[in-house]
NUPA-256530 format. One record per residue: x, y, z of N, C-alpha, C in turn; residue in three letters; residue number from 1. Coordinates in pm, whole numbers. Each point is the difference from the previous one (the first is absolute). Example, Ala and Ser with C-alpha at 12.3 -4.5 7.8 and 13.67 -1.06 7.14 Angstrom:
2
n_px, n_py, n_pz, ca_px, ca_py, ca_pz, c_px, c_py, c_pz, aa, i
1319, -569, 780, -89, 119, 0, 90, 120, 0, ALA, 1
-35, 105, -72, 82, 119, 6, -77, 109, 73, SER, 2
//
This chain:
253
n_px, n_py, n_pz, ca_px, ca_py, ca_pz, c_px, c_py, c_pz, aa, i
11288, -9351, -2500, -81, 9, -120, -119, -92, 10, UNK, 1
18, -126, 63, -105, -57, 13, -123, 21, 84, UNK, 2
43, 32, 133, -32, 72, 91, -117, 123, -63, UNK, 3
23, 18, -128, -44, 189, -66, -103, -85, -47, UNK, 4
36, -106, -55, -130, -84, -131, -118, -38, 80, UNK, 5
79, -59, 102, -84, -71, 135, -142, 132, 47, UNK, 6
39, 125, 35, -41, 88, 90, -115, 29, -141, UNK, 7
71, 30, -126, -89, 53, -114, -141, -77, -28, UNK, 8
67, -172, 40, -127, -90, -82, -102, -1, 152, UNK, 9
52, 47, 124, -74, -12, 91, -97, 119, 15, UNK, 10
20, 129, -63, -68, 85, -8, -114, -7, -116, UNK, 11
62, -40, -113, -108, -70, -126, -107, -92, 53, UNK, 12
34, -98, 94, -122, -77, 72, -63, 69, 66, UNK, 13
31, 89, 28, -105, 70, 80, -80, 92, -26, UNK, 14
37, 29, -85, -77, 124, -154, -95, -127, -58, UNK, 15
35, -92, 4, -90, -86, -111, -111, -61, 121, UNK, 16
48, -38, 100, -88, -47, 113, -120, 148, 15, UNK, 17
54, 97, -29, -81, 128, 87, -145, 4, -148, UNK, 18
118, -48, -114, -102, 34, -114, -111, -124, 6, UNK, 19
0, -110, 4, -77, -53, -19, -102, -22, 123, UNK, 20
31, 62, 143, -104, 4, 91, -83, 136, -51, UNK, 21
29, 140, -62, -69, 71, -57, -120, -48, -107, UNK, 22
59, -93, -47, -56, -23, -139, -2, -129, -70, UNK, 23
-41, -20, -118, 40, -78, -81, 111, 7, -80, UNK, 24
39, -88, -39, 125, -15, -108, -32, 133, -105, UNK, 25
122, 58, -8, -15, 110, -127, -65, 76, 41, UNK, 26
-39, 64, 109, -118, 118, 49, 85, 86, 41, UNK, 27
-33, 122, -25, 93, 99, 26, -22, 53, 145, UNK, 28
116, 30, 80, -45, 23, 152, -48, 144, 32, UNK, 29
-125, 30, 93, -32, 135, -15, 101, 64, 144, UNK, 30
91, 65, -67, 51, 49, 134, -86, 136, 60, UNK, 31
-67, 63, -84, -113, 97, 67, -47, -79, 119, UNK, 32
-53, -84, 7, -135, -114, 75, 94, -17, 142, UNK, 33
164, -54, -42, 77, -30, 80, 38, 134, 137, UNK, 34
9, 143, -68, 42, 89, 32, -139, 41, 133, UNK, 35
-96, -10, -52, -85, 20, 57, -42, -91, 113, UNK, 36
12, -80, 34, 49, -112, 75, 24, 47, 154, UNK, 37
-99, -7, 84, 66, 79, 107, 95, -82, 101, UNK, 38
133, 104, 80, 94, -65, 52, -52, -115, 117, UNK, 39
41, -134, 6, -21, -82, 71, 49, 44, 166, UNK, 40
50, 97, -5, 29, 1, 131, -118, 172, 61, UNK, 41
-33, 62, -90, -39, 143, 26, -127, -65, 69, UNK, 42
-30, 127, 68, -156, -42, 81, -71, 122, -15, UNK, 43
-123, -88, -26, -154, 37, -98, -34, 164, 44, UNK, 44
-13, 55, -63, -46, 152, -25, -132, -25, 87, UNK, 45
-46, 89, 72, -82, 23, 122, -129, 35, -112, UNK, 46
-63, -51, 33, -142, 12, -100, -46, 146, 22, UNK, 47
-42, 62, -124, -22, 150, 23, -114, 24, 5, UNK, 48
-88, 65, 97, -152, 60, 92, -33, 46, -145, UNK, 49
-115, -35, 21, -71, 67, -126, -72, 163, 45, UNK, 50
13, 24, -91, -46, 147, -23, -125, 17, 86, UNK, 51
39, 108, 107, -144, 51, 59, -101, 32, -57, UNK, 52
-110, -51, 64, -114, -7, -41, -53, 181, -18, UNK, 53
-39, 39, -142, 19, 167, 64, -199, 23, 46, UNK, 54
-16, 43, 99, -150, 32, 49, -87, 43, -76, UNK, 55
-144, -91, -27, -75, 34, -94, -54, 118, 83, UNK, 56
-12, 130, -80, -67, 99, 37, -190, -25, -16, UNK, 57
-69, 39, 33, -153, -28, 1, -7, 148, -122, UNK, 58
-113, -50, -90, -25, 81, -97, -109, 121, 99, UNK, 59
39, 131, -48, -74, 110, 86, -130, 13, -55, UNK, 60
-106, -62, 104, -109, 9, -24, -92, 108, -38, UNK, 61
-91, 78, -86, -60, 93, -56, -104, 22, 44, UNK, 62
-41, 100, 140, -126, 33, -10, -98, 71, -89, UNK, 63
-69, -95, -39, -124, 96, -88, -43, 149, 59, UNK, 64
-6, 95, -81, -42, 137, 73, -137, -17, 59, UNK, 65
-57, 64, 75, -105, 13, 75, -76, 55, -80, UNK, 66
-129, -135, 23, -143, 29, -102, -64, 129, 50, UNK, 67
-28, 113, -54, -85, 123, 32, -125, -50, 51, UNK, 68
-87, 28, 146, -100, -52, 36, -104, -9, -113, UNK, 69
-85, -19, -21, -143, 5, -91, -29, 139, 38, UNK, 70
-51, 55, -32, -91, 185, 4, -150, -69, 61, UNK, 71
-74, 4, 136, -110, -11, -13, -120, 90, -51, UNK, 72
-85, -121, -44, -115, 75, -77, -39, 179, 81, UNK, 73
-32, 61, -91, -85, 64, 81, -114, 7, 67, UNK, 74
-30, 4, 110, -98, -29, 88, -144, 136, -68, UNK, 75
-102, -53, 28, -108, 21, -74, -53, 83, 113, UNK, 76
-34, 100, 8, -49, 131, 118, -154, -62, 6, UNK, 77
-44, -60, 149, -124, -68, -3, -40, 93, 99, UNK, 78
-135, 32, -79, -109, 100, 85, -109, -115, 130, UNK, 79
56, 39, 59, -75, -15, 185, -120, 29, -12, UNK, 80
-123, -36, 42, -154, 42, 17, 22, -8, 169, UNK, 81
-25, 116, 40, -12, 4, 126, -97, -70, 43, UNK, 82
-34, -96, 138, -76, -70, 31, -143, 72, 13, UNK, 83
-112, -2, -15, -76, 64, 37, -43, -19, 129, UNK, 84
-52, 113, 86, -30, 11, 146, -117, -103, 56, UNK, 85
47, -59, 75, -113, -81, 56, -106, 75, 78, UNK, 86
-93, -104, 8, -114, 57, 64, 65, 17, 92, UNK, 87
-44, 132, 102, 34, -21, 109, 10, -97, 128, UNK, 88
-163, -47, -36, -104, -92, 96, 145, -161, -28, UNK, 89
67, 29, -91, 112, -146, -36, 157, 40, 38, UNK, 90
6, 163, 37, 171, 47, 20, 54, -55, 148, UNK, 91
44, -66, 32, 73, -55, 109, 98, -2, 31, UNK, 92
104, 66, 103, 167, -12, 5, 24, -110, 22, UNK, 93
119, -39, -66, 47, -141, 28, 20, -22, 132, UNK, 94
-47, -91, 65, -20, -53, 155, 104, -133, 19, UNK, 95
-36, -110, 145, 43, -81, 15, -112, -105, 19, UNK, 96
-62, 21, -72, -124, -116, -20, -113, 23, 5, UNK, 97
-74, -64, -27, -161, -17, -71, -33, 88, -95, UNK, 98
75, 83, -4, -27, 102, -131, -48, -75, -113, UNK, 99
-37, -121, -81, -22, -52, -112, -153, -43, 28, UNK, 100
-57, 1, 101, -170, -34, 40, -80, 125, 83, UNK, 101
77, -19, 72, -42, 93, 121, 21, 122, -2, UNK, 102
-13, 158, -34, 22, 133, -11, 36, 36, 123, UNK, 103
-82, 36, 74, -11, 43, 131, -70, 19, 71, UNK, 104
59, -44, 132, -93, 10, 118, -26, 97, 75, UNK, 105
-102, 47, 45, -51, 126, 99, -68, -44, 132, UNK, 106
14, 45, 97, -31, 31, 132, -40, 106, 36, UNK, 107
-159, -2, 63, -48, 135, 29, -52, 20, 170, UNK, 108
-49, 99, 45, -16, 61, 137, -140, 68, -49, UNK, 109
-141, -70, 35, -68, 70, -75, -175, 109, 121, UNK, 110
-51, 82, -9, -71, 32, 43, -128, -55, -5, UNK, 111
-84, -48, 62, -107, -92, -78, -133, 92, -22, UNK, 112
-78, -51, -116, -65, 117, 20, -39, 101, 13, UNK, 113
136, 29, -76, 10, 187, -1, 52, 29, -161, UNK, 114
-104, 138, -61, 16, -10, -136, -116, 123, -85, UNK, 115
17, 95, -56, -73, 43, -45, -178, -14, -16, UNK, 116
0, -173, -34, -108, -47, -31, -49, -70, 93, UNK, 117
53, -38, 106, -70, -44, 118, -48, 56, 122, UNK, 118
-106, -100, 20, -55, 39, 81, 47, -44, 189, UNK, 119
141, -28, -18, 62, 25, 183, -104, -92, 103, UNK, 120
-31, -112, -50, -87, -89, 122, 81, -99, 48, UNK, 121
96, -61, -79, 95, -95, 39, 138, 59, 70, UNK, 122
65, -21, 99, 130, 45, 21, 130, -145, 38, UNK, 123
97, 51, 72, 121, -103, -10, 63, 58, -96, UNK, 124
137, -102, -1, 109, 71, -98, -6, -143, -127, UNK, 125
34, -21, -109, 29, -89, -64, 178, -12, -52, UNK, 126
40, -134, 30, 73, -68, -62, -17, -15, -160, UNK, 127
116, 51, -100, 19, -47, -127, 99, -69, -54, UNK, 128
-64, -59, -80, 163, -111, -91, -75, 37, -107, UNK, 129
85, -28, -127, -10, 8, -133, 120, -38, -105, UNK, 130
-1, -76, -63, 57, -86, -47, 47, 52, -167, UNK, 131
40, 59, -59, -24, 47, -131, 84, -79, -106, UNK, 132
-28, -49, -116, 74, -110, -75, 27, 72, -125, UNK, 133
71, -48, -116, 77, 44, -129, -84, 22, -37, UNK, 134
-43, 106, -102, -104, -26, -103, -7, -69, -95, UNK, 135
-92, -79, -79, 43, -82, -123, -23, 60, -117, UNK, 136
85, -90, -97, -10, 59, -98, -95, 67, -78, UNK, 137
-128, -118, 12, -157, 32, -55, -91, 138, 78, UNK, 138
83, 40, 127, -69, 152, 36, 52, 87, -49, UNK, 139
122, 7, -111, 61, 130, -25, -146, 81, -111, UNK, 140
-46, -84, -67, -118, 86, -53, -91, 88, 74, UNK, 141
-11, -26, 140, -47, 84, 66, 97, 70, 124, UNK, 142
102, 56, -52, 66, 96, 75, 84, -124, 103, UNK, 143
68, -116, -53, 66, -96, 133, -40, 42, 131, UNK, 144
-111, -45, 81, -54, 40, 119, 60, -139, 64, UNK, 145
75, -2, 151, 22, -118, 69, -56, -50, 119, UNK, 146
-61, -132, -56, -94, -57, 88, 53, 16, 132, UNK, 147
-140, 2, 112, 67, -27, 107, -117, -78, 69, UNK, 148
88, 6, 138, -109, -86, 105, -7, 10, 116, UNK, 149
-87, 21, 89, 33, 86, 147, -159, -59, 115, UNK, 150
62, 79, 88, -89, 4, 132, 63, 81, 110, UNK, 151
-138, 65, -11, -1, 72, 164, -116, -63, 124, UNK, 152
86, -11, 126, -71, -16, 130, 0, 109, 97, UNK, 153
-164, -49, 34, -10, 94, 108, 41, 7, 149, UNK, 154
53, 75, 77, 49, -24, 132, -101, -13, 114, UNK, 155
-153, 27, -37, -65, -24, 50, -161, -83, -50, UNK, 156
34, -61, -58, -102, -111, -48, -95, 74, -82, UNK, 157
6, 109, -85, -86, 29, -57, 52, -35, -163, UNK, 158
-52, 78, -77, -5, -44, -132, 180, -43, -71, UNK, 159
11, -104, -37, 139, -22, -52, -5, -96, -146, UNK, 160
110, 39, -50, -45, -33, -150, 136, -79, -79, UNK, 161
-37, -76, -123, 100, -36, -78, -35, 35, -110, UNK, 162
102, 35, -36, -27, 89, -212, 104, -71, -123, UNK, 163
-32, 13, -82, 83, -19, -127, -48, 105, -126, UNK, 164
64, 4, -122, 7, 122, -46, 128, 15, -130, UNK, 165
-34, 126, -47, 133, 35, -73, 31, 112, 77, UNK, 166
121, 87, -4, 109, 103, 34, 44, 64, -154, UNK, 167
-46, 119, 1, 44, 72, -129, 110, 115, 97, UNK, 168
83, -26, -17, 134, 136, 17, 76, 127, -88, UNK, 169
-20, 94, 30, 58, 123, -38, 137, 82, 42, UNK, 170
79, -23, -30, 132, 65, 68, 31, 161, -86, UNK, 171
23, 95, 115, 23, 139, -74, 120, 74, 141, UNK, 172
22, 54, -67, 104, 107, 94, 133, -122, 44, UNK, 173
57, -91, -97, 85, -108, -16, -43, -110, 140, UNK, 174
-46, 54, 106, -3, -68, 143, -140, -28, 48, UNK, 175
-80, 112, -33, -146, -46, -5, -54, -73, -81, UNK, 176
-142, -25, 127, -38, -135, -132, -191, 15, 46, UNK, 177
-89, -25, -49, -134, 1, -11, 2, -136, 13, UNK, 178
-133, -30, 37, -41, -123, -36, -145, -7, 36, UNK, 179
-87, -50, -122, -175, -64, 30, -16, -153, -42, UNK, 180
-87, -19, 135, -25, -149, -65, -187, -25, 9, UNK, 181
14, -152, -62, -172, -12, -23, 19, -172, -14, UNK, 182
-134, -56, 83, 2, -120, 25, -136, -48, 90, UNK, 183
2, -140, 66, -104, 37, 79, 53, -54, 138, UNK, 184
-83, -3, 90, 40, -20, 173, -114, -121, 26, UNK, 185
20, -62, 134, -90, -72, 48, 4, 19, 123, UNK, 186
-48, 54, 91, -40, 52, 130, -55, -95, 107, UNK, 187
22, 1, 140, -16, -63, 94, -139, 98, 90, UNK, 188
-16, 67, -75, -92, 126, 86, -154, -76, -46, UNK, 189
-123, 154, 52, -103, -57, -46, -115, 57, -108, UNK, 190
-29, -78, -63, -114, 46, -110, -86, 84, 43, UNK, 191
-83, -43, 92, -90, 98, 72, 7, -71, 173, UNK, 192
-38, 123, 21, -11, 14, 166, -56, 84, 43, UNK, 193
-29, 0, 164, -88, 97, 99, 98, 66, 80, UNK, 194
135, -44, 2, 113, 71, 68, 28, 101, -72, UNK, 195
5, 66, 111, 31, 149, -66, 153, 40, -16, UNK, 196
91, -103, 61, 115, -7, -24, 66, -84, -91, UNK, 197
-76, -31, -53, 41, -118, -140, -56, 98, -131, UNK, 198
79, -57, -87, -15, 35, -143, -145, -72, -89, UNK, 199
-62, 92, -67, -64, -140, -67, 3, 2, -186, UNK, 200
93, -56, 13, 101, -41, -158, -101, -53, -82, UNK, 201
-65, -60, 8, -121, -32, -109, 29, -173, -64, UNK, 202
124, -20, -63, 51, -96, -71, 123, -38, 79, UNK, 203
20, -112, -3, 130, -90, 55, 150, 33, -59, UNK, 204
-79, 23, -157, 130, -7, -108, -8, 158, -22, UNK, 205
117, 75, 16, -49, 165, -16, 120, 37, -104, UNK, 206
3, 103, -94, 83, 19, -80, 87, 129, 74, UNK, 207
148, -37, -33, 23, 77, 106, 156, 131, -107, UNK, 208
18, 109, 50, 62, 77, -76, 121, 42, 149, UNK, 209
87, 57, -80, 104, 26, 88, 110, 104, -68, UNK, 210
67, 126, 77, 110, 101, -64, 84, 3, 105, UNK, 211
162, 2, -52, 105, 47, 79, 59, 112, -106, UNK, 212
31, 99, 83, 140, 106, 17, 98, -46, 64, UNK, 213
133, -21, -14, 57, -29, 16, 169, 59, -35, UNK, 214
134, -38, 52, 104, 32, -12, 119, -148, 13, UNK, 215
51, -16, -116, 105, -72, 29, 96, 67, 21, UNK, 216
154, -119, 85, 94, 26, -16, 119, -115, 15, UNK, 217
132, 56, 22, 60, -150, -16, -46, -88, -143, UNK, 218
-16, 2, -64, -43, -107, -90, -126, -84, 20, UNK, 219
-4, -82, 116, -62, -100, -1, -141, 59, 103, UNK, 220
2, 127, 86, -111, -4, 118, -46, 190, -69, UNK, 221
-136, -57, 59, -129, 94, 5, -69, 42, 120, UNK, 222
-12, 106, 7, -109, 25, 55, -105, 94, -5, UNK, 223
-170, -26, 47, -101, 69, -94, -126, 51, 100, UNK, 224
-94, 63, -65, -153, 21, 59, -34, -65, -59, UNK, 225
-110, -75, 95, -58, -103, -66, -175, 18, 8, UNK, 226
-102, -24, -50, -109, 6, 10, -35, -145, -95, UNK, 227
-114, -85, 100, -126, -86, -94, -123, -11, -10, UNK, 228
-85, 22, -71, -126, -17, 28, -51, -163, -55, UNK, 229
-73, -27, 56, -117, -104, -33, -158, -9, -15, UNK, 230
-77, -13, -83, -151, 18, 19, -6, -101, -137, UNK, 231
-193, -7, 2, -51, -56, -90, -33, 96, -151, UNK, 232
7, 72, 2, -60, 96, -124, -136, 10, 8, UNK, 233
-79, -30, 87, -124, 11, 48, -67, -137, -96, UNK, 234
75, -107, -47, -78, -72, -26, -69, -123, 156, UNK, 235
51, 20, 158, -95, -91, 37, -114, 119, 116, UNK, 236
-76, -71, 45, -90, 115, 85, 75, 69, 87, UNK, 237
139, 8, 50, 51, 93, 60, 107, 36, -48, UNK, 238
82, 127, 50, 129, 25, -93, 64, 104, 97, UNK, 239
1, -28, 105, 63, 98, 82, 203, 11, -16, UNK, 240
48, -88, -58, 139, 71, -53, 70, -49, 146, UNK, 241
119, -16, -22, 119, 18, 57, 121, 45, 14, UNK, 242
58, 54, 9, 118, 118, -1, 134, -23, 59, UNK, 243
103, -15, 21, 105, -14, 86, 127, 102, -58, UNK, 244
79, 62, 89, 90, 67, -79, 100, 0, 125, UNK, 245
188, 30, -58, 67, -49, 88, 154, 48, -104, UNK, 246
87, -86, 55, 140, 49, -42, 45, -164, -43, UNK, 247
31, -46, -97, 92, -125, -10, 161, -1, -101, UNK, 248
54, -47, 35, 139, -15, 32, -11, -122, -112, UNK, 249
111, 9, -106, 14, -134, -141, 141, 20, -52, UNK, 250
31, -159, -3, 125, -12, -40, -31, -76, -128, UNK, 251
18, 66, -138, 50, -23, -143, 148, -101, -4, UNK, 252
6, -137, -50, 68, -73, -60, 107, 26, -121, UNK, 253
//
């Protein structure tokens, strides 16, 4: 029996020991708090992965519809003035140079002294050059005629000459072409004389005229009859004239 009292008051101490480490005196013990209490011997719950991350999708981007081009203006129907035709004496195929000064050059084979209007005292053959340049602007009032500049020699020391001048040109039958010129000459021959094989020209300075017939082709080359005369117009005491006629050969720029 004692033994029973003994075991009873030893269990009461220990109810009263348990109460007052909970609490204060008179506090009621929460056995919820107690229950919840995890076992001193259990081992710790494995920490739980957090929730996958779920993939941000990209918001679906919106193409704007396609701007309709602009309508262009309507284009305005522009009337063309056809160029008007150049003088001839200024039409030139496009070349590989000097064409912008220089027109064209001629080379002739000439008879001396031979000519409708002469009188056949001089003979030999003559050498020609002739030089023909652009026309300018200020000759188009008189038909653009293109200056030129020349000389013929004689093969045998008789009368030989240098000229300058204008060139008026005519082109017909698309390939033919005319041409007269007018200018004056200065002569190596003689005014007067007792040779009966000399000329007697009258004046030093003689005004001198000149015509080709002629045929181009290829573009750029010619070839023509050529005739020139030279005299004074009877203004010095003699006027016997000079004549030459021949074939020359010209290449257009």
């Amino acid at each position: 029996m004692k033994s029973t009292v003994v075991a009873i008051a030893g269990v009461l101490a220990i109810i009263s020991a348990a109460d007052a480490q909970a609490g204060t005196s008179g506090a009621v013990y929460d056995m919820d708090r107690l229950l919840r209490q995890p076992h001193p011997f259990a081992r710790p719950a494995p920490p739980s992965a957090p929730p996958a991350a779920q993939p941000v999708r990209p918001a679906p981007v919106v193409q704007p519809p396609p701007r309709p081009a602009p309508a262009a203006p309507p284009r305005r129907a522009v009337q063309t003035q056809a160029p008007a035709a150049a003088s001839p004496s200024k039409q030139r195929p496009a070349g590989d140079g000097g064409g912008d000064i220089v027109s064209e050059v001629r080379l002739g084979f000439l008879i001396h002294d031979q000519g409708p209007a002469s009188h056949n005292k001089e003979g030999g053959y003559d050498g020609n050059l002739e030089v023909l340049f652009t026309s300018p602007d200020f000759l188009d009032m008189v038909g653009a005629p293109r200056p030129h500049f020349g000389g013929s020699v004689n093969s045998q020391g008789d009368t030989s000459q240098v000229y300058l001048g204008l060139t008026w040109e005519w082109e017909f039958f698309d390939a033919a072409f005319f041409n007269f010129s007018f200018g004056g000459a200065y002569h190596t021959g003689e005014k007067t004389t007792d040779d009966r094989d000399k000329k007697e020209l009258g004046c030093k300075v003689l005004f001198r005229e000149s015509i080709d017939l002629g045929y181009r082709f290829a573009d750029h080359h010619g070839v023509s009859v050529f005739l020139d005369h030279i005299s004074n117009a009877k203004l010095c005491s003699e006027n016997e004239g000079l004549e030459n006629v021949g074939l020359r050969y010209g290449y257009k720029f």
